[in-house]
C-alpha positions, -999 to 999 in steps of 0.1 A, spaced: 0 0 0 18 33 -13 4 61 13 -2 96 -3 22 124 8 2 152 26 15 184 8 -6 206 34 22 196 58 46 201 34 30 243 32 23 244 72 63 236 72 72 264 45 53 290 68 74 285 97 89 321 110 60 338 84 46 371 98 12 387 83 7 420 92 -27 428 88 -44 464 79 -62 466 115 -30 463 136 -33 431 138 -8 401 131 -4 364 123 29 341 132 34 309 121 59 285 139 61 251 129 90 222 129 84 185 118 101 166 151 102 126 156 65 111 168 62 114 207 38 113 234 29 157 230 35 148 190 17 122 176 18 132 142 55 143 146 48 185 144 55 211 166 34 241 157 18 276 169 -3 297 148 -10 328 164 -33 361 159 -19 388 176 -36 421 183 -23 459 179 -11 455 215 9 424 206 -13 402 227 -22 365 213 -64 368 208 -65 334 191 -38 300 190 -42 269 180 -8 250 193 9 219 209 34 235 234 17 220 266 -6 191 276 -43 205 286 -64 180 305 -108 187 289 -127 199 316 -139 181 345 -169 156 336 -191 139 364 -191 103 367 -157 80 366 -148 83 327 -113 84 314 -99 116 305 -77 124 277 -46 148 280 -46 164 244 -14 185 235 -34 201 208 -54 226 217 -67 262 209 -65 295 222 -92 321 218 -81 351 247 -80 333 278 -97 299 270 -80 271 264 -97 241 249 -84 207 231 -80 204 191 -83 174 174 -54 175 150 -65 163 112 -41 167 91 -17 205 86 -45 216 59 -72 209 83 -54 226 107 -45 257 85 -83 256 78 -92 260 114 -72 288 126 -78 308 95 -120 302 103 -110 309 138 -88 341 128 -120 357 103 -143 350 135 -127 368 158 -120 394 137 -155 397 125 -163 401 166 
């Protein structure tokens, strides 16, 4: 079985150290390096996509830089620690990590939402 190569991750790569400046004040970083498969990196990439406002504080984040437990559910089920997750101000919630286009897909959604208010 031949797999397909996934040329989203080979463009997620390519933006690494990009900066967007945008025409509100605003601004976009991408960071992203392909590492060996681990526990935090399943899928064997480090990545933070960032939206930062004119006061050069992240507003929205989608990265992998630390585990993040889901909230607190009552009863006795298993919970997950998910490296992925996203960032919108001060929340922090798990991603489920597709595939780079999927994720490039997200945080640009995530980036016109915000912006939109």
């Amino acid at each position: 079985m031949i797999s397909e190569k996934d040329y989203s991750l080979d463009t997620l790569l390519d933006l690494d150290g990009e900066i967007f400046p945008m025409n509100n004040g605003c601004w976009v970083k991408f960071e992203a390096k392909a590492l060996p498969p681990s526990k935090g990196t399943p899928h064997g990439i480090r990545y933070s996509l960032t939206l930062h406002d004119r006061n050069n504080s992240r507003v929205v984040g989608f990265d992998n830089a630390h585990a993040v437990k889901p909230r607190k559910k009552r009863g006795f089920s298993g919970r997950k620690v998910t490296w992925d997750h996203t960032h919108r101000l001060n929340k922090v919630r798990p991603y489920t990590f597709e595939s780079a286009g999927q994720l490039l897909e997200d945080f640009w959604k995530a980036v016109d939402q915000y912006l939109r208010g």
